[in-house]
C-alpha atoms as one frame of an Amber mdcrd trajectory, in Angstrom:
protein
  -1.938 -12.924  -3.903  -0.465  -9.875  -2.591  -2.836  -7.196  -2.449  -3.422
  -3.360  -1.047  -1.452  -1.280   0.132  -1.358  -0.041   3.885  -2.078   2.434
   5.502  -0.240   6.362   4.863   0.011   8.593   7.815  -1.523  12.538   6.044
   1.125  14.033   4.727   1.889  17.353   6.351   0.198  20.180   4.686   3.353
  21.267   2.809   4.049  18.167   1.128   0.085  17.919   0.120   1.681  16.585
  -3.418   2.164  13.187  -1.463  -1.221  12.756  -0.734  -1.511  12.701  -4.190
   0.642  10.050  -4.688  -0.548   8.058  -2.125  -4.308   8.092  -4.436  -2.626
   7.449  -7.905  -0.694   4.659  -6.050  -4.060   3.277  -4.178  -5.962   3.467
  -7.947  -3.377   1.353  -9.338  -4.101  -1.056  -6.294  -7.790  -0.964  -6.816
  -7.205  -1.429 -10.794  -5.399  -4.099 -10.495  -7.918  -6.174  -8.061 -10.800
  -5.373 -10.187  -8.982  -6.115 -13.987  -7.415  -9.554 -12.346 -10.454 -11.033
 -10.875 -12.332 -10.922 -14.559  -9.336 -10.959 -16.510  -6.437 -12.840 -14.954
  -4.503 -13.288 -17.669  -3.119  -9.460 -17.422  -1.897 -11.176 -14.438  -0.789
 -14.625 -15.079  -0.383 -13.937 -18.759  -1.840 -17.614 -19.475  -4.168 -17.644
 -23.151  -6.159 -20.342 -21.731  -8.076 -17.614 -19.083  -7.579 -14.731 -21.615
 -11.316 -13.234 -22.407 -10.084 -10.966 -25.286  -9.340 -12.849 -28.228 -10.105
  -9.890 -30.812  -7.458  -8.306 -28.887  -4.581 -10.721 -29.155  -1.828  -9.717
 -26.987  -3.715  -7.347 -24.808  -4.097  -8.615 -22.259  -0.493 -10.157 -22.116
   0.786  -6.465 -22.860  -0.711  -5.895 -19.013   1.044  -8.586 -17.726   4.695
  -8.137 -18.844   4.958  -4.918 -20.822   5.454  -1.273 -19.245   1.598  -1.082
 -19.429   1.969  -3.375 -16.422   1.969  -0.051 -14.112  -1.820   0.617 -15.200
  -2.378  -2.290 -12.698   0.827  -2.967 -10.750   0.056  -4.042  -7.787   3.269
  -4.886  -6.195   4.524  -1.542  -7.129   1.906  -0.261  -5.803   1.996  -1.552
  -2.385   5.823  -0.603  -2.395   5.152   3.095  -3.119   2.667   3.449   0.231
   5.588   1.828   2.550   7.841   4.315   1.158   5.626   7.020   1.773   5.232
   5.690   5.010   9.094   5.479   5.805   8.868   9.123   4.738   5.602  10.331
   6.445   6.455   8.952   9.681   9.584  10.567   9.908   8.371  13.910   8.805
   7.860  14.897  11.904  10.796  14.359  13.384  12.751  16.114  11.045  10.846
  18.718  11.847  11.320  18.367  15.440  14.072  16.170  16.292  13.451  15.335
  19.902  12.525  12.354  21.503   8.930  13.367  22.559   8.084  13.411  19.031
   8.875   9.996  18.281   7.242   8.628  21.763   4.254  10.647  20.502   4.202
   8.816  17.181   4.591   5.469  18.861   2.091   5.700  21.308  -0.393   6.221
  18.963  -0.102   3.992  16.329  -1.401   0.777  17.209  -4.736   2.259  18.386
  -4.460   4.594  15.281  -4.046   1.811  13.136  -6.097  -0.943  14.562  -9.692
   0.345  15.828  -9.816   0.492  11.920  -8.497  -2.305  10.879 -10.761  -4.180
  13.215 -13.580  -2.388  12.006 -12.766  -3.820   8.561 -12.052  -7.220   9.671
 -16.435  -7.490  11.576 -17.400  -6.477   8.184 -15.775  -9.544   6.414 -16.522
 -11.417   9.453 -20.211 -10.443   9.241 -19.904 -11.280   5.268 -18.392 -14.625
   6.048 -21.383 -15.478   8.492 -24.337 -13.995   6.357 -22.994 -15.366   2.980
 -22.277 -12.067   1.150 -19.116 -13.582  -0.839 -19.753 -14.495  -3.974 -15.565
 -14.666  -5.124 -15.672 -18.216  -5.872 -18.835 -18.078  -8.704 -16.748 -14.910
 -10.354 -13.593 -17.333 -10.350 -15.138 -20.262 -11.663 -16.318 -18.431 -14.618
 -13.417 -15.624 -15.154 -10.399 -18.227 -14.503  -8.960 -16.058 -11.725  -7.514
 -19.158  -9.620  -6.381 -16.852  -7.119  -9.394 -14.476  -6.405 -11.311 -18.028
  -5.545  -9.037 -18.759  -2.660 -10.151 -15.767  -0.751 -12.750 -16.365   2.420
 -12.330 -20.190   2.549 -12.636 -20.391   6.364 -15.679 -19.626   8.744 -13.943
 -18.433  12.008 -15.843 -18.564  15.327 -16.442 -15.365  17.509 -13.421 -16.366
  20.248 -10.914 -16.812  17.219 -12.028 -13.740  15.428 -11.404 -12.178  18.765
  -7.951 -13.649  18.908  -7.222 -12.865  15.213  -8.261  -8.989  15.950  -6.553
  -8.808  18.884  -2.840 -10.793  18.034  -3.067 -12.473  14.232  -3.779  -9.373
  12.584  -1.200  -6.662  13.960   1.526  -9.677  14.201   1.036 -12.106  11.267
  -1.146 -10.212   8.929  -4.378 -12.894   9.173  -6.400 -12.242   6.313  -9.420
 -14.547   7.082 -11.878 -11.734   6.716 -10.496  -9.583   4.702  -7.580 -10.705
   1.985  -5.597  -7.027   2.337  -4.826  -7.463   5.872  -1.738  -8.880   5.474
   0.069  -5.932   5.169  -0.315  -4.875   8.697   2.133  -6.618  10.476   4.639
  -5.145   8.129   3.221  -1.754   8.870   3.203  -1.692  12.082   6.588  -3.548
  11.721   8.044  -0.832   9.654   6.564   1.968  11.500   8.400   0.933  14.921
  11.239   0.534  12.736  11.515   3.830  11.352  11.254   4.981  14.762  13.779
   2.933  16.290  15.889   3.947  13.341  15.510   7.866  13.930  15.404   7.100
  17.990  19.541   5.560  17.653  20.653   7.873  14.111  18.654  10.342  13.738
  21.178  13.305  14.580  24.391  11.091  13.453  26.468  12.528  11.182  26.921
   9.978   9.077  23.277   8.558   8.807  23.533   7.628   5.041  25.690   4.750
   5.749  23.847   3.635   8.421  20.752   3.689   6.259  23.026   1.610   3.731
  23.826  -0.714   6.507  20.187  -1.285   7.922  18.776  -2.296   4.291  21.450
  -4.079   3.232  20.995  -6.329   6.958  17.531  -6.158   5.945  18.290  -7.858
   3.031  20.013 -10.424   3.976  18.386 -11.091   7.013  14.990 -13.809   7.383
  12.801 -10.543   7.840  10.431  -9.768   5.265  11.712  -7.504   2.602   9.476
  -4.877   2.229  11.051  -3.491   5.432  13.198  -2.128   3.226  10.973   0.145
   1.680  10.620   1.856   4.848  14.217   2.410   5.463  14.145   4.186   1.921
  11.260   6.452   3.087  13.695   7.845   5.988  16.792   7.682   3.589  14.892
   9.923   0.823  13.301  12.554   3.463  16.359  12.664   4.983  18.276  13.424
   1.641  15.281  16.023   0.797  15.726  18.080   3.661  19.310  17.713   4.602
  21.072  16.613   1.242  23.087  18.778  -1.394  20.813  20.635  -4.007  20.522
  19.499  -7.413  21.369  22.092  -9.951  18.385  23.187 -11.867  19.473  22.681
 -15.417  19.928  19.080 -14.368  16.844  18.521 -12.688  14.716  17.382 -15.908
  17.278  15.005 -16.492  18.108  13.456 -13.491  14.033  13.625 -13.126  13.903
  11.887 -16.637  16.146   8.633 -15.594  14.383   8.384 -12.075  11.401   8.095
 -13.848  12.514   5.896 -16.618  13.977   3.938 -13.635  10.465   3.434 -12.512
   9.093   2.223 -15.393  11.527  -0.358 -16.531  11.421  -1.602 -12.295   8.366
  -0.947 -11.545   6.491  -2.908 -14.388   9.015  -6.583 -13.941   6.241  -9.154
 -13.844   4.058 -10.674 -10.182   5.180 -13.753  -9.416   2.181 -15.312 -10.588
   3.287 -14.226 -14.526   4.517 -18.076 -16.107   6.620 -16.714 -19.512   8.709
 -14.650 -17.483  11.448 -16.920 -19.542  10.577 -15.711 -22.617  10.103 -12.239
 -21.417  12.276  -8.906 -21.554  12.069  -9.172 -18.577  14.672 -12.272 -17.448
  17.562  -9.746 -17.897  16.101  -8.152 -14.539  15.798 -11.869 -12.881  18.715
 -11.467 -10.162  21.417 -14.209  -9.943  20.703 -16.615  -7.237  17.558 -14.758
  -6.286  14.106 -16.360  -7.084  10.984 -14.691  -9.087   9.686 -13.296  -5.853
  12.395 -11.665  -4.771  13.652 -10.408  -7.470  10.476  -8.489  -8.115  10.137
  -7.192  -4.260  13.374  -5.598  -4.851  12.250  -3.876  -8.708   9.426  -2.882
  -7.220  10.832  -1.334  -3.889  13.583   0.465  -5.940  11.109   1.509  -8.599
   8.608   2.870  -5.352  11.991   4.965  -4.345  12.847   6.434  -8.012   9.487
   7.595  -7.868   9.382   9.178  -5.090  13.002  10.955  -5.565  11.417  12.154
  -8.986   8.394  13.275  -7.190  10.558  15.347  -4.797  12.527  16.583  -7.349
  10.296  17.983  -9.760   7.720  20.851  -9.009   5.461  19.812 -12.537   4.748
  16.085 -10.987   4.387  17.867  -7.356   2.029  20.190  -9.377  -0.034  17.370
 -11.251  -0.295  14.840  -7.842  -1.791  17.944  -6.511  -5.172  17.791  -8.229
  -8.365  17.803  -6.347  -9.185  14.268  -7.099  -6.135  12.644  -6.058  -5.603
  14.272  -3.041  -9.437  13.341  -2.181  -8.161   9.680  -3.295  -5.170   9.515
  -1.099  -7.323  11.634   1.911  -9.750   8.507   1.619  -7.041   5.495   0.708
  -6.750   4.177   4.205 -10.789   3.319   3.963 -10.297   2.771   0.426  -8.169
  -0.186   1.343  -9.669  -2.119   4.227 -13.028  -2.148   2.000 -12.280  -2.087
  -1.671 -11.712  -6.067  -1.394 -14.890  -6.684   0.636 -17.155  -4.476  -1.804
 -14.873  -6.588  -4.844 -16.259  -9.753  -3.052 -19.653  -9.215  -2.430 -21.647
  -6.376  -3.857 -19.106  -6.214  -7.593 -19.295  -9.770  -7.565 -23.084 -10.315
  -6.838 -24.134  -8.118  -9.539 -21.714  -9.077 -12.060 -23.178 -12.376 -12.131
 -26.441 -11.073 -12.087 -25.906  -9.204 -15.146 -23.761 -11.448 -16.536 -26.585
 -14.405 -16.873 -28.700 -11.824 -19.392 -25.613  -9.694 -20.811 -22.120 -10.486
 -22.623 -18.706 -11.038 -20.433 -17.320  -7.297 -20.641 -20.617  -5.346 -20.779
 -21.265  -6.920 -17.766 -18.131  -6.413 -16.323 -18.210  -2.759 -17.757 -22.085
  -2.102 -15.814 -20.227  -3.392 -12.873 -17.427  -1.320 -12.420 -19.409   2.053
 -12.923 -21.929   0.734 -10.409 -19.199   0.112  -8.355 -17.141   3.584  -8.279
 -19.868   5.423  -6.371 -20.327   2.310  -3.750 -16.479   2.257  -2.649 -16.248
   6.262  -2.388 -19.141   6.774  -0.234 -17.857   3.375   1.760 -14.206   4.637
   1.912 -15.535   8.221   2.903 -18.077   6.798   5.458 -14.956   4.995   6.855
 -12.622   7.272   6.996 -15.213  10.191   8.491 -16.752   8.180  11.231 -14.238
   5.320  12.213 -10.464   6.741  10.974 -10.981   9.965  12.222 -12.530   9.465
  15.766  -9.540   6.394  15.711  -6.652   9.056  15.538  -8.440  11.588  17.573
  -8.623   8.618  20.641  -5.101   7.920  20.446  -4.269  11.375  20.977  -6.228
  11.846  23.867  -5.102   8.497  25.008  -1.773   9.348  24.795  -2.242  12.923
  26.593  -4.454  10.917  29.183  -1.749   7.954  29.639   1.314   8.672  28.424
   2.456  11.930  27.285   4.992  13.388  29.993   4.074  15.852  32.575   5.279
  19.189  33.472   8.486  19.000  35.716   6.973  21.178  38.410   8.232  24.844
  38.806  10.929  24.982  41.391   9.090  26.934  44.953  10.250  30.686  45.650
  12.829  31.628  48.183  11.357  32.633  51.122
């Protein structure tokens, strides 16, 4: 199952709003984990594991209905690769010279990585000492799919290897189910360089962003490199593009957004009446399920954004206190969310579940819960994120940043 979304470079201070974004989008993420491991038929929309019968149709409502966004996933993890595509080339725009981008390169494997590995000895440790308890949860919630998580016990040299290569190039989610999105952001971040490196002062960049998705597309690569390609398009547009006339704003704002949520809520791959559904119009010809929802869901992460950028209310309303503290602590949020989901959520669920009904249970679980992945995702991002980024700079001002051309002697 496809699962978090990766990690968001900050957003600079003037486009705090995104920051925002980046927290509503890693809530939906964490949502939808939580809901589909003790309710999987907002996933699958299947009666047979639904565990709401006085609510006929609920459940199914989450699966396939524009309610769908209150746990989308896939949208979800389409919105932060945006972002990223637009983060990332923030500062170029700002500065378009190549130091900038050599800067940004330098420093993102160690940036990204000394994290991720961090992540990765936790679920390593959990896999050793037993702290999983994802299968029990599945065998009595009918979530299929959350059961299939930590089915292998690595030894130390091949969790070495898997830190070292697996992870960053192939996404190996042995210890951890989320890592598989970090090939494709490391992937996407190098592209998004590469891209700006070539065409980033062309004069006709839009078409070559048209060009590079659409070869994207059709190429064997993995899709969601498109997303990033769309981050760069979109920044580029904001700062550089024509200015939409303000009595047409709300409008235009109106469709993006309505844009979103028709795209943005087309059913996971896992969903089994997408036949019967609304939804078929969307299914593209001679495209399967899969695709055809990487591309809603890309397109809907874009017509979100554009909205976003467009419209000073939403810029105003991402801007509260709690989602910017949300998307400040998503990175940490989403290397441990799954582990916590696995071990301590699961643990006492089952604990309370063998004295107390299904969803009081589940309901005792998830407010013990909210306190345990803050202070994790805080702990992580102030001691291991932090002092990560604030290595690679000095790593990169140690090892690589370019020195002074000397000043040229006096004449004597």
């Amino acid at each position: 199952m496809s699962t978090s979304p990766t990690p968001v470079p900050p957003a600079p201070r003037h486009l705090r709003y995104l920051d925002g974004l980046r927290g509503l989008a890693a809530l939906g993420v964490l949502l939808n984990h939580y809901l589909t491991a003790f309710y999987p038929t907002m996933l699958t929309g299947e009666a047979a594991t639904a565990h709401l019968p006085q609510w006929p149709g609920f459940e199914y409502a989450l699966a396939a209905t524009p309610l769908n966004l209150l746990r989308s996933n896939g949208v979800g993890v389409c919105v932060f690769f945006v972002l990223s595509g637009f983060v990332l080339s923030e500062a170029y725009f700002r500065r378009p010279h190549p130091l900038t981008l050599q800067a940004q390169a330098a420093r993102r494997y160690l940036r990204l990585m000394l994290p991720v590995a961090a992540s990765a000895l936790l679920g390593f440790a959990g896999l050793r000492l037993d702290w999983f308890r994802n299968d029990e949860v599945a065998a009595v919630s009918g979530a299929a799919w959350f059961g299939r998580s930590w089915q292998t016990q690595p030894s130390v040299l091949q969790f070495v290897k898997d830190v070292v290569f697996d992870i960053p190039l192939a996404g190996e989610p042995a210890y951890n189910p989320v890592l598989w999105t970090l090939h494709l952001e490391l992937m996407g971040s190098f592209l998004v360089f590469a891209l700006l490196a070539f065409f980033g002062t062309a004069r006709n960049r839009g078409l070559i962003y048209l060009a590079a998705a659409t070869l994207l597309f059709l190429s064997p690569w993995n899709l969601y490199l498109v997303a990033f390609v769309l981050g760069v398009a979109l920044n580029d547009w904001h700062r550089h593009g024509p200015a939409v006339p303000a009595a047409g704003r709300p409008w235009l704002v109106g469709l993006l957004l309505l844009g979103f949520v028709g795209l943005g809520s087309y059913p996971t791959t896992y969903f089994t009446g997408l036949a019967a559904s609304p939804y078929r119009w969307l299914l593209l010809p001679r495209l399967g399920p899969d695709h055809s929802e990487l591309l809603h869901h890309i397109a809907a992460a874009a017509l979100l954004l554009g909205a976003v950028l467009l419209s000073v209310r939403l810029q105003r309303l991402l801007q509260a206190r709690w989602l910017v503290f949300l998307g400040s602590v998503s990175f940490g949020l989403y290397l441990l969310h799954f582990l916590v989901l696995g071990s301590f959520s699961a643990r006492l669920f089952l604990g309370l579940h063998a004295r107390l009904g299904y969803h009081l249970s589940f309901g005792l679980m998830a407010l013990a819960s909210v306190p345990v992945l803050l202070l994790a995702a805080y702990a992580l991002h102030r001691w291991v994120i932090e002092p990560s980024s604030a290595l690679s700079r000095r790593v990169y001002g140690r090892w690589f940043q370019p020195r002074p051309a000397p000043a040229p002697a006096a004449a004597e």
